[in-house]
Every structure is written in C-alpha cells, then in structure tokens.
Steps between C-alpha positions, in 0.01 A plus 500: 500500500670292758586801743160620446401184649761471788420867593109435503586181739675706715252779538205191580757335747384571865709350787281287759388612839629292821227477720610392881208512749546377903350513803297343757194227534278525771253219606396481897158314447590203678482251202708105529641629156481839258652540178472836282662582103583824418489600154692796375301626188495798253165602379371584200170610385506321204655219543504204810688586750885351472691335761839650625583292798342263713612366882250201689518359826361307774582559844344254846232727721763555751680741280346832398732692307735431168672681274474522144736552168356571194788564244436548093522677210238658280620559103210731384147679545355423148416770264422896586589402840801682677406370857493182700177432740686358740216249711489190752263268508530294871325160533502347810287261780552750828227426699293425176423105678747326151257729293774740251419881525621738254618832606604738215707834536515768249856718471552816320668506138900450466644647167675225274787685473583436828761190512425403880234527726520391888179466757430380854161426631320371792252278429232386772327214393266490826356784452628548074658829585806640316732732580760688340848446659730715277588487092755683254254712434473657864839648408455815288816457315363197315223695288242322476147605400285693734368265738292495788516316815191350476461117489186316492393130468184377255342186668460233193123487445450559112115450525461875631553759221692730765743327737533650844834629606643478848710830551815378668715847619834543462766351709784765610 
C-alpha cells in the first residue's frame, strides 16, 4: 500500500517553472516624477490571475529610461491545464498628470513541462507600446508550442464588452 502511495506521489509531482523576464522602461513625457510596476502573471480562465514576479520604481523627469528584473517561479497551472498564460500587467503615471494607467499585454501559452522560461521586452510607456526583444523560445531547439509573433496590448476599460487591441508588430 505504501509504494502504491509513493509511486502515485511521484507520478502527481511536477517540478516548478523559473520565470526570468528583463528589459527596458521607456517614459519621455516630460513628467517631475514617473513610477510604473510590472506584474509578471499567468492566466487562467478560470481562476484570477496569479502573480509570478513583480519589479516598481520611480525615477525624476530628467531620466527616461530603466531597466527592469522580474525573477520567479511558478509551481503549477491548476487542473486539465498543461500550459502557462504567461501575461504582464504594467501600471504606471507616464504622462498620465499622477493619474495610474493600466496597460495589459497578452503572451502566447508556455507548456508546464518546461523548467525555465527567459523574455526581454521593450516597453514604451509614452506611447504604451511593447515590443518583443528576443526569448528562449525564438531558438528552435527549445520546443516550445507553436507560437506566433504577434503581440498586442488590451487598454483596461471593463465597461465595454469588447476591448480594443492596439496591434504592436514585431521587433527583429
């Protein structure tokens, strides 16, 4: 009975994902002060979505660009699930007069098997662009799902039923 058991736990035990996002910040609106947070986030349909990393900052006017670290690890995708919905969420006062916006970007799926996952964007808060810099996943050798290079941003208004997407092309 005990082996039964051990084997069972064995067969449920899935290794975590390491999730380790950089890049740049990009704010040239002329503000005394700007801050931003960037949320790393996989999401689920079903569920809310769940942090993986987070980085904040505020830099003086004078000084328009910053980099960012987000570094962390991701256990599971809950049940029926074999992917992570890899996501950002970007708040930030660029040119928004010490009003927050919210600026949301939508990535392809990532299987869970997968036991690391790097990424490098370009985000520009002035005008809430993003750009794909390079990721693991540019590299054929790594396998991962079929993927396009197509990255978009939803602007956070939930009183429309259909959000309107900002096409934002891909940065060779």
């Amino acid at each position: 009975m005990k082996s039964i058991f051990l084997i069972l736990l064995a067969v449920f035990t899935v290794k975590a994902t390491r999730f380790y996002l950089n890049g740049t910040v990009v704010c040239e609106a002329k503000d005394p002060e700007w801050c931003f947070t960037i949320q790393a986030l996989e999401l689920d349909s079903l569920s809310r979505p769940e942090e993986i990393a987070r980085y904040h900052k505020c830099l003086p006017g004078n000084i328009t660009t910053s980099k960012y670290v987000l570094d962390g690890v991701e256990e599971d995708d809950g049940w029926f699930d074999s992917t992570f919905e890899l996501g950002y969420k970007i708040t930030h006062s660029c040119g928004t007069f010490d009003t927050e916006y919210e600026l949301y970007a939508l990535q392809f799926q990532l299987p869970i098997w997968k036991f690391f996952y790097f990424e490098q964007k370009w985000f520009n808060l002035t005008d809430n662009t993003i750009k794909h810099v390079s990721s693991i996943c540019d590299f054929p050798e790594y396998h991962c799902m079929e993927q396009t290079k197509f990255y978009f941003t939803v602007l956070a208004n939930f009183d429309v039923k259909r959000p309107e997407y900002k096409i934002v092309k891909h940065w060779e």
